[in-house]
Backbone as JSON Lines, residues from 0, in Angstrom:
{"i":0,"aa":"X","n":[96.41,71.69,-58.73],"ca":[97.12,72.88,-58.36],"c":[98.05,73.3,-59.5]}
{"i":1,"aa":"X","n":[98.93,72.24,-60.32],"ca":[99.19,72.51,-60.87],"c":[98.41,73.23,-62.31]}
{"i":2,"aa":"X","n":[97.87,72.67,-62.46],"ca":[96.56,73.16,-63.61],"c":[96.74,74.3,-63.17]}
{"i":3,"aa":"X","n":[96.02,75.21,-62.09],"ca":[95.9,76.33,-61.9],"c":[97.06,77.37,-62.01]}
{"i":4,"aa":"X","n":[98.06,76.77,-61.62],"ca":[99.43,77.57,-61.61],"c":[99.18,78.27,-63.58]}
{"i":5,"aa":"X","n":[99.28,76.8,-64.12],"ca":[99.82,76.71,-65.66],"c":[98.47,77.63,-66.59]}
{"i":6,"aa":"X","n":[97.47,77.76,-65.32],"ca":[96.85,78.6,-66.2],"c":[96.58,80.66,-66.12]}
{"i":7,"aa":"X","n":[97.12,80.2,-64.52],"ca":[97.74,81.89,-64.43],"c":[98.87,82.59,-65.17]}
{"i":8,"aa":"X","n":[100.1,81.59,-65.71],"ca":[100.93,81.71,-66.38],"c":[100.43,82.03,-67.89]}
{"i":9,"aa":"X","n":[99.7,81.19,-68.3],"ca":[98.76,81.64,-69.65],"c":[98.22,82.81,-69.65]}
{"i":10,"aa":"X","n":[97.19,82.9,-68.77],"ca":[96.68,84.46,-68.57],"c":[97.7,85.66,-68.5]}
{"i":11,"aa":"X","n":[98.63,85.47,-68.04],"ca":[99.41,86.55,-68.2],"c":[100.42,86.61,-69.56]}
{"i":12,"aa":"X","n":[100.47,85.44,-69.91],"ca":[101.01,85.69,-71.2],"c":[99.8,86.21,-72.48]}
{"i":13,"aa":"X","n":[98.73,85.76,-71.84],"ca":[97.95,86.65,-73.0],"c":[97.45,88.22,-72.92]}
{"i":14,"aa":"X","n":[97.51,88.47,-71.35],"ca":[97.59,89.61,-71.28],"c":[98.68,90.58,-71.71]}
{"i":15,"aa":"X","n":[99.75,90.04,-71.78],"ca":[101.43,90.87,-72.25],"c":[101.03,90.83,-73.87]}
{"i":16,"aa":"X","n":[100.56,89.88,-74.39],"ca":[100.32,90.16,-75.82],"c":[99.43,90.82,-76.6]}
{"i":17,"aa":"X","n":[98.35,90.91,-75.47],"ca":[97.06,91.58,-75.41],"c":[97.27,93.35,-75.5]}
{"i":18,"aa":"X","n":[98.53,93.25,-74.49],"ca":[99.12,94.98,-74.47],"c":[99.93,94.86,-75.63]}
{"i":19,"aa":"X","n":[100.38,94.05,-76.22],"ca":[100.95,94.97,-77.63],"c":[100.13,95.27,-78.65]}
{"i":20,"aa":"X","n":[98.91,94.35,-78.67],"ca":[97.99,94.84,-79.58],"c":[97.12,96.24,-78.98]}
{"i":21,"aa":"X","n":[97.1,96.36,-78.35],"ca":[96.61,97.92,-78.08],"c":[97.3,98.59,-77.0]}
{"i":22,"aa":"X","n":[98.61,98.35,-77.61],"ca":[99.37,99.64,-77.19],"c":[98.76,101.43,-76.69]}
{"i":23,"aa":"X","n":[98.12,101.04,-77.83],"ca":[97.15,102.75,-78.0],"c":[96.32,102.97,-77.13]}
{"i":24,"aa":"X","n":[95.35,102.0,-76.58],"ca":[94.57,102.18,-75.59],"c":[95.31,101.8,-74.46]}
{"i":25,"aa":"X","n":[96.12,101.26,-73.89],"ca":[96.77,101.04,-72.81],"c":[97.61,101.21,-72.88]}
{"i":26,"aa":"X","n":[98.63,101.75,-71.29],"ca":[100.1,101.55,-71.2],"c":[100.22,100.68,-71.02]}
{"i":27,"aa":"X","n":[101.69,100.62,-70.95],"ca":[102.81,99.1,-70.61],"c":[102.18,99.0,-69.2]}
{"i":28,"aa":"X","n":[102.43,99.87,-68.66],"ca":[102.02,100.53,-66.48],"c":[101.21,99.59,-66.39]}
{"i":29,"aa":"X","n":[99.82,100.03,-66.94],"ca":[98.81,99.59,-66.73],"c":[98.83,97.77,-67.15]}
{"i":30,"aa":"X","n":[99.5,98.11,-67.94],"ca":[99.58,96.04,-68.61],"c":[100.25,94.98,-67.59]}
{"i":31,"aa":"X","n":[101.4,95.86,-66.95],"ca":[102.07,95.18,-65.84],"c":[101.17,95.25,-64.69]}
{"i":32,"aa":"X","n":[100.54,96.51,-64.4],"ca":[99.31,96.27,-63.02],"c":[98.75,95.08,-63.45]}
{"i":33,"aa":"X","n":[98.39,95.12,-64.2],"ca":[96.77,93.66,-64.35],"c":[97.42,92.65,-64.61]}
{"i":34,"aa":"X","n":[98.52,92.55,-64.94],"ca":[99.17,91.62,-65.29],"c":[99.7,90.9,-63.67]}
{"i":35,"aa":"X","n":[100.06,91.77,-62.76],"ca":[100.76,91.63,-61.66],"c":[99.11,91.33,-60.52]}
{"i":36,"aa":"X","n":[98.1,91.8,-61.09],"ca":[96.69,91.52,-60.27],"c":[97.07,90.43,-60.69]}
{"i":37,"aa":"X","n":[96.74,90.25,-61.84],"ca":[96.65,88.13,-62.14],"c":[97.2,87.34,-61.62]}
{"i":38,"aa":"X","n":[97.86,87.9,-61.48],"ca":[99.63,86.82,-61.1],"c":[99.11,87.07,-59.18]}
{"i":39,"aa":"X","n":[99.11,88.09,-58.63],"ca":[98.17,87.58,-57.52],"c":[97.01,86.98,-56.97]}
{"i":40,"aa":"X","n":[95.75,87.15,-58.2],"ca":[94.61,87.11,-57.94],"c":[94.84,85.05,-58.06]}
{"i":41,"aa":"X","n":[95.85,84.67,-58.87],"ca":[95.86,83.56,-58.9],"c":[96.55,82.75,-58.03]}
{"i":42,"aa":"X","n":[97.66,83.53,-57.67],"ca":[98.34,82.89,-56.4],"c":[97.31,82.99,-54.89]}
{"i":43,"aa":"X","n":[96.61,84.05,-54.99],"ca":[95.69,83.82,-54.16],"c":[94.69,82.41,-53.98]}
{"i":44,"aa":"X","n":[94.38,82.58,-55.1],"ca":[93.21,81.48,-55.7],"c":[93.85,79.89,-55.13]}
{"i":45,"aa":"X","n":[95.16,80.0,-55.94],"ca":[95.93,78.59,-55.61],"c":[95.92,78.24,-54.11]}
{"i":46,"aa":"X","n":[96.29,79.51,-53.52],"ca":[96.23,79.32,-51.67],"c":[95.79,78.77,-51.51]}
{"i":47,"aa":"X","n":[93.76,79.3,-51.49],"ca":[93.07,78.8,-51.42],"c":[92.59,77.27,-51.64]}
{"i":48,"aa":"X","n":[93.17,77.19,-52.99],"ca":[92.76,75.34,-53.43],"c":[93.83,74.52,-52.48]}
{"i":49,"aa":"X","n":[94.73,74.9,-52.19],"ca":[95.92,74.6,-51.49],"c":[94.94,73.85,-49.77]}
{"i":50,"aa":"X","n":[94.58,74.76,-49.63],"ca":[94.14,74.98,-48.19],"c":[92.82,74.22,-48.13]}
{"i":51,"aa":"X","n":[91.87,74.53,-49.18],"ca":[90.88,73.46,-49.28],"c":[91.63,71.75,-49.25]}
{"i":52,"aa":"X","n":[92.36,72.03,-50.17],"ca":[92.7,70.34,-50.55],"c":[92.94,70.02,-48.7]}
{"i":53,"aa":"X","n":[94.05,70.56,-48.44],"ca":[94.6,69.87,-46.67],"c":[93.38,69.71,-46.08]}
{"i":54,"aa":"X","n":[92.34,71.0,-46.1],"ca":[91.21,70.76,-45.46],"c":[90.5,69.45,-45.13]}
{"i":55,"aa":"X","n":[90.59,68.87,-46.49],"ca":[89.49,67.56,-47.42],"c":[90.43,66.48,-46.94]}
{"i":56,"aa":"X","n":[91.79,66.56,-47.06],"ca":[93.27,65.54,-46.28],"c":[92.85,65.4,-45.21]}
{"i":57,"aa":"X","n":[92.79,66.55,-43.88],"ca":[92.87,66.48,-42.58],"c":[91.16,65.6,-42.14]}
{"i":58,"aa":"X","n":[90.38,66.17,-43.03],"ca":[89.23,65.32,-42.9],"c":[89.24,63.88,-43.35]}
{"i":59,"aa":"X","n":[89.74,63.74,-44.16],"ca":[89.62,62.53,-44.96],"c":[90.2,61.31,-43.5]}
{"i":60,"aa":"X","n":[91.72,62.18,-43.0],"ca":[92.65,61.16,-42.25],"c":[91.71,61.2,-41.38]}
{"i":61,"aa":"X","n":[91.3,62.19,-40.78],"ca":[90.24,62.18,-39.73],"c":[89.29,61.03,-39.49]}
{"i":62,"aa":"X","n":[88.54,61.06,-40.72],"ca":[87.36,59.73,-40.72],"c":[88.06,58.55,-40.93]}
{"i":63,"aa":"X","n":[89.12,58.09,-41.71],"ca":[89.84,56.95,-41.58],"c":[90.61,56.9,-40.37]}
{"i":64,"aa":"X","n":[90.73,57.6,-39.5],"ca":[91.2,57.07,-38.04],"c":[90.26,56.84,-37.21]}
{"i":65,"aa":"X","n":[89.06,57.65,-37.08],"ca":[87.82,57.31,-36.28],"c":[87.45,55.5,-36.76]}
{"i":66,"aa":"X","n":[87.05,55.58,-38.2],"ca":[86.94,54.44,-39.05],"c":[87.8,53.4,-38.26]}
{"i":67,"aa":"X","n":[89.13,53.29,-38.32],"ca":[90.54,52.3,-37.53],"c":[89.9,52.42,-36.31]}
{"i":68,"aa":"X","n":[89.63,53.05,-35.5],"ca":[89.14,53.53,-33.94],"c":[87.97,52.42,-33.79]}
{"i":69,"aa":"X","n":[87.09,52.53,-34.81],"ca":[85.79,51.84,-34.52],"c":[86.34,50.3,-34.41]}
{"i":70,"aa":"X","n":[86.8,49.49,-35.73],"ca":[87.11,48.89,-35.69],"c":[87.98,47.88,-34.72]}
{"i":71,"aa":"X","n":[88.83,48.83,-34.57],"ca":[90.04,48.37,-33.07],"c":[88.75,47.9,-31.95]}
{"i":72,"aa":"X","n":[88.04,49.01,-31.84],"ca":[87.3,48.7,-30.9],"c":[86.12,47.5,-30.64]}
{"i":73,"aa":"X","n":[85.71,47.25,-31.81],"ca":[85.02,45.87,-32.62],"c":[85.82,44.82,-32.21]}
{"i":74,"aa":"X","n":[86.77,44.83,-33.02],"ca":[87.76,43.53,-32.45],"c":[88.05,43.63,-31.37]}
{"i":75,"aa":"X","n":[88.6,44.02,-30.51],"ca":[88.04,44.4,-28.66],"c":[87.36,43.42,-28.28]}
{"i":76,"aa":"X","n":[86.25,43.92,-28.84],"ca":[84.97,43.65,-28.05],"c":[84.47,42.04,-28.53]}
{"i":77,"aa":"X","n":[84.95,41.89,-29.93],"ca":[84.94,40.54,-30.33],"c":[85.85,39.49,-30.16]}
{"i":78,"aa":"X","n":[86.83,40.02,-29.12],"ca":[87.68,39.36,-28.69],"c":[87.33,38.75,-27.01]}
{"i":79,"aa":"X","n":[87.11,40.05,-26.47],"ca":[86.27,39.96,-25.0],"c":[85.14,39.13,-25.28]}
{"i":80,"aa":"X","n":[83.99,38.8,-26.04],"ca":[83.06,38.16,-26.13],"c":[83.61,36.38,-25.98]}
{"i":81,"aa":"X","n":[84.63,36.08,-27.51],"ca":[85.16,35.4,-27.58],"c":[86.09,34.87,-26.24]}
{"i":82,"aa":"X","n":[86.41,35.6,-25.4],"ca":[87.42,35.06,-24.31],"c":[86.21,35.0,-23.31]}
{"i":83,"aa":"X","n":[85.02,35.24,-23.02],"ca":[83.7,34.87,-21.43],"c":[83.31,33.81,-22.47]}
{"i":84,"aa":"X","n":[82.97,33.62,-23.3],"ca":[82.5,32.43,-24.05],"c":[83.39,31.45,-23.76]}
{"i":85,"aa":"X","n":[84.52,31.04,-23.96],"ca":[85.67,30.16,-24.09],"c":[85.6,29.97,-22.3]}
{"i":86,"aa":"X","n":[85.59,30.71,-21.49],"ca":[85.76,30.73,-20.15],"c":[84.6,30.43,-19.58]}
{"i":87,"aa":"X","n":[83.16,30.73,-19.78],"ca":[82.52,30.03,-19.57],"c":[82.32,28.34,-20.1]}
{"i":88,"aa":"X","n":[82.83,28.38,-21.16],"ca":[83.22,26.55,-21.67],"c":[83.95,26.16,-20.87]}
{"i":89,"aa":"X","n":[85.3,26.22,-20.17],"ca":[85.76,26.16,-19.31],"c":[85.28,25.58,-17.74]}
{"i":90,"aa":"X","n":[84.38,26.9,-17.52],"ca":[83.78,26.51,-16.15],"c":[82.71,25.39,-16.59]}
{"i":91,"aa":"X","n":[81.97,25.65,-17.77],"ca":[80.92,24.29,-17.35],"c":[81.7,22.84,-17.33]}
{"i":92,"aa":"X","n":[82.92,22.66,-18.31],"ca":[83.16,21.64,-18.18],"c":[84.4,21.05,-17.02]}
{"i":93,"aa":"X","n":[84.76,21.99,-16.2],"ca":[85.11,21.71,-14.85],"c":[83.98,21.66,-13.94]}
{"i":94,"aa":"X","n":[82.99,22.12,-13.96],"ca":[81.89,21.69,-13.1],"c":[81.11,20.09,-13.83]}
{"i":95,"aa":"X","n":[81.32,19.6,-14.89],"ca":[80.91,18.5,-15.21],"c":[81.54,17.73,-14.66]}
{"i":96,"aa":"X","n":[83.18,17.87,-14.38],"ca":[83.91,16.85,-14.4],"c":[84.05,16.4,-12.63]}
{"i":97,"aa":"X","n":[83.8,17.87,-12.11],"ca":[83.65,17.34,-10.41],"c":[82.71,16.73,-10.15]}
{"i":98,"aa":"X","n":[81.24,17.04,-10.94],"ca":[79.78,16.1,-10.48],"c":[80.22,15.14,-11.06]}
{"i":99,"aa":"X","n":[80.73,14.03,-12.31],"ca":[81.12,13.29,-12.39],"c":[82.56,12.25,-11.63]}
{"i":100,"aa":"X","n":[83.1,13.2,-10.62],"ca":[83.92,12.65,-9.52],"c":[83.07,12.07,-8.79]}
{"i":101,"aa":"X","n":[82.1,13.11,-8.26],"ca":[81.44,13.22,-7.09],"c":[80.55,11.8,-7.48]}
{"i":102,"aa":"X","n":[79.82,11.81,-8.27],"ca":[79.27,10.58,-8.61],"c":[80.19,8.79,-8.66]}
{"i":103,"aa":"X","n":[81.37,9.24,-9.2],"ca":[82.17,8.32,-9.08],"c":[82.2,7.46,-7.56]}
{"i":104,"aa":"X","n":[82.92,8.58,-6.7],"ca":[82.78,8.67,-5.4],"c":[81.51,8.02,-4.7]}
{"i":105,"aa":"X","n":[80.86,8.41,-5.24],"ca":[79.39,8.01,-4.22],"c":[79.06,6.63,-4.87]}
{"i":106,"aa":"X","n":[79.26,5.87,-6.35],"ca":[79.07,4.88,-6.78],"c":[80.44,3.57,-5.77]}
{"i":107,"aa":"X","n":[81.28,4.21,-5.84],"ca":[82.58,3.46,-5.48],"c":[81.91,3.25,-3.8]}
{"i":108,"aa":"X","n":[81.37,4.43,-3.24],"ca":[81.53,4.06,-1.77],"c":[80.62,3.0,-1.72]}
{"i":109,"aa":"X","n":[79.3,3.12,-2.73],"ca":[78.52,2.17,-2.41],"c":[78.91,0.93,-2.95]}
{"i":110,"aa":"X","n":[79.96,0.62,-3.81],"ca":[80.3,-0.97,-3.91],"c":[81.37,-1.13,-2.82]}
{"i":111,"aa":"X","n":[82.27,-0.37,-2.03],"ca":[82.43,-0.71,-0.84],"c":[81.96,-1.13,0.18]}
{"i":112,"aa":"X","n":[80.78,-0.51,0.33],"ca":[79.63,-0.89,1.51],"c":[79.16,-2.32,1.18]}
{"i":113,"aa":"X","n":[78.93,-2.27,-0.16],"ca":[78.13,-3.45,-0.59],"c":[79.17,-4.86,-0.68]}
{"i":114,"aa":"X","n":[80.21,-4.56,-0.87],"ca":[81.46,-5.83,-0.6],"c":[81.75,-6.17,0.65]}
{"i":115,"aa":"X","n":[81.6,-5.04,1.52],"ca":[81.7,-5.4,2.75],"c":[80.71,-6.21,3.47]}
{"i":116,"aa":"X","n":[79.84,-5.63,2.77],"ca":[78.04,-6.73,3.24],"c":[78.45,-8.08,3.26]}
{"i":117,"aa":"X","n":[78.88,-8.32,1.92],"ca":[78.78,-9.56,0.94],"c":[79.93,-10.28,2.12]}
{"i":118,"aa":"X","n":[81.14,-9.82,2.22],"ca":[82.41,-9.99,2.95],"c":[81.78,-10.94,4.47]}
{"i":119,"aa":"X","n":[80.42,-9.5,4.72],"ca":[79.95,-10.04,6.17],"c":[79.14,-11.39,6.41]}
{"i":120,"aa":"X","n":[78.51,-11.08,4.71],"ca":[77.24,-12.62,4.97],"c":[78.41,-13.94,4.83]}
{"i":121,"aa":"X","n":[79.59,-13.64,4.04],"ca":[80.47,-15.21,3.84],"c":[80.65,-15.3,4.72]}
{"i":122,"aa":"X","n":[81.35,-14.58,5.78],"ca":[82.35,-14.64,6.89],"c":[81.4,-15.44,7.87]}
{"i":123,"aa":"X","n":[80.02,-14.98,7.78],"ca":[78.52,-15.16,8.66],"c":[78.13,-16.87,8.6]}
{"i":124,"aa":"X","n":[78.04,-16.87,7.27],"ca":[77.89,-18.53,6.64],"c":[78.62,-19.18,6.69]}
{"i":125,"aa":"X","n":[79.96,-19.02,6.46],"ca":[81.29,-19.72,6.53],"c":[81.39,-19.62,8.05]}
{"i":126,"aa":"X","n":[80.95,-18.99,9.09],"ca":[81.16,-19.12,10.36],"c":[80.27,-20.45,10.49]}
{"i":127,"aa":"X","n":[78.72,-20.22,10.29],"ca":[77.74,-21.14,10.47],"c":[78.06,-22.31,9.78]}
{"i":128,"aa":"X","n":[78.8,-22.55,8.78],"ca":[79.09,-23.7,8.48],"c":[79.83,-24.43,8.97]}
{"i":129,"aa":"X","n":[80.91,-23.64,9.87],"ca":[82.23,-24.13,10.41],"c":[81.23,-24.72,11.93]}
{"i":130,"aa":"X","n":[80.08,-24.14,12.0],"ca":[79.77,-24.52,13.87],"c":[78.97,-25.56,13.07]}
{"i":131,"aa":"X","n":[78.5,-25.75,11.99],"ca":[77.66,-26.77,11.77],"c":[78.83,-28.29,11.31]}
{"i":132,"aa":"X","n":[79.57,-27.87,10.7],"ca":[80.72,-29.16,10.76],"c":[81.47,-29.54,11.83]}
{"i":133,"aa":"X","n":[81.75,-28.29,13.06],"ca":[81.57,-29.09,13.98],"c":[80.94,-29.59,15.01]}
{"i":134,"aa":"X","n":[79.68,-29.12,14.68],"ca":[78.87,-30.09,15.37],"c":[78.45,-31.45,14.51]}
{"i":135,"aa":"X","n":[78.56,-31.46,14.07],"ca":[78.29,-32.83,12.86],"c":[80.02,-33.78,12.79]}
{"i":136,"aa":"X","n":[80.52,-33.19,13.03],"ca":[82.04,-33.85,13.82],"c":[81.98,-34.37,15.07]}
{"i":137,"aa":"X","n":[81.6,-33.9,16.69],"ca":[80.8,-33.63,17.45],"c":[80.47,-35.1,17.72]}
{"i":138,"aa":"X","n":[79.37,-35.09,16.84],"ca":[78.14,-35.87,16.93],"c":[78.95,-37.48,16.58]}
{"i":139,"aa":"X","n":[79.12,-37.36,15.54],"ca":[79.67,-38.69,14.7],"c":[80.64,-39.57,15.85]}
{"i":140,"aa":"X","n":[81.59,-38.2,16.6],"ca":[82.58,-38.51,17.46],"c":[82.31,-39.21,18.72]}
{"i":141,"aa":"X","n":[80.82,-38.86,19.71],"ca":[80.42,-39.21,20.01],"c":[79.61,-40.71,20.09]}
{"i":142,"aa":"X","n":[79.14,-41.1,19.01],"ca":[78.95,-41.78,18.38],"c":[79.8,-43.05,17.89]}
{"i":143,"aa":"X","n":[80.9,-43.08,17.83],"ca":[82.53,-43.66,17.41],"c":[82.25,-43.85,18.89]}
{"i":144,"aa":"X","n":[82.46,-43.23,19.81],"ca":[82.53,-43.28,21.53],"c":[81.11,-44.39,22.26]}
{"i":145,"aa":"X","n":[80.31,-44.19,21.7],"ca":[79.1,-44.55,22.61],"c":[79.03,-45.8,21.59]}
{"i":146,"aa":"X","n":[79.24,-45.56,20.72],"ca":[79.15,-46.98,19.62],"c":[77.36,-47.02,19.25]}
{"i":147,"aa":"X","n":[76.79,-46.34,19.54],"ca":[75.23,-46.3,18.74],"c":[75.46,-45.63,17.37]}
């Protein structure tokens, strides 16, 4: 923009010098009209580049916010992925850890059952042994008694 300014300023300085060399064919009038076109035709012009440039700005910010937009939204979504992933890790390994209760549980009840068995056959034998010593006490005693 600046360029353009510095070169409307030129143009009109060569036009002012341009009218002293042919004074004869031109007035001053006329040197200041064209001189004063320039000096608009360029401030016009500048507008213009002015207005393009914001144009090419407002676009530019434009696509670098859509651009940020996409992104934001990427990480979002790669965050949401990342958090049902992690949460499904979660659930499987709380569902591992109850079937591995549950198994616990069902192993434990069965060495309960099975101690209690064991509990029943001593108690069973150790009964039968106790009726077999005393009958073999019994006997002997008898025996001490009858003297055979």
């Amino acid at each position: 923009m600046k360029n353009l300014l510095l070169s409307s300023i030129l143009l009109l300085a060569l036009s002012f010098t341009s009218c002293r060399d042919t004074k004869k064919s031109e007035s001053v009038g006329d040197a200041i009209e064209n001189a004063a076109d320039a000096a608009g035709d360029a401030v016009e012009n500048a507008a213009d580049a002015a207005g393009d440039a914001v144009d090419s700005a407002v676009d530019a910010a434009s696509d670098a916010a859509d651009k940020a937009g996409d992104a934001v939204d990427s990480a979002v979504d790669a965050a949401s992925d990342a958090a049902d992933k992690a949460g499904d890790a979660v659930d499987g390994a709380v569902n591992a850890a109850g079937d591995a209760v549950d198994n616990i549980k069902a192993k434990a009840g069965d060495a309960v059952d099975a101690a209690g068995d064991a509990v029943d056959n001593v108690k069973a034998k150790a009964g039968d042994a106790a009726d077999n010593a005393t009958d073999a006490v019994k006997k002997e005693a008898d025996k001490l008694k009858t003297g055979i």
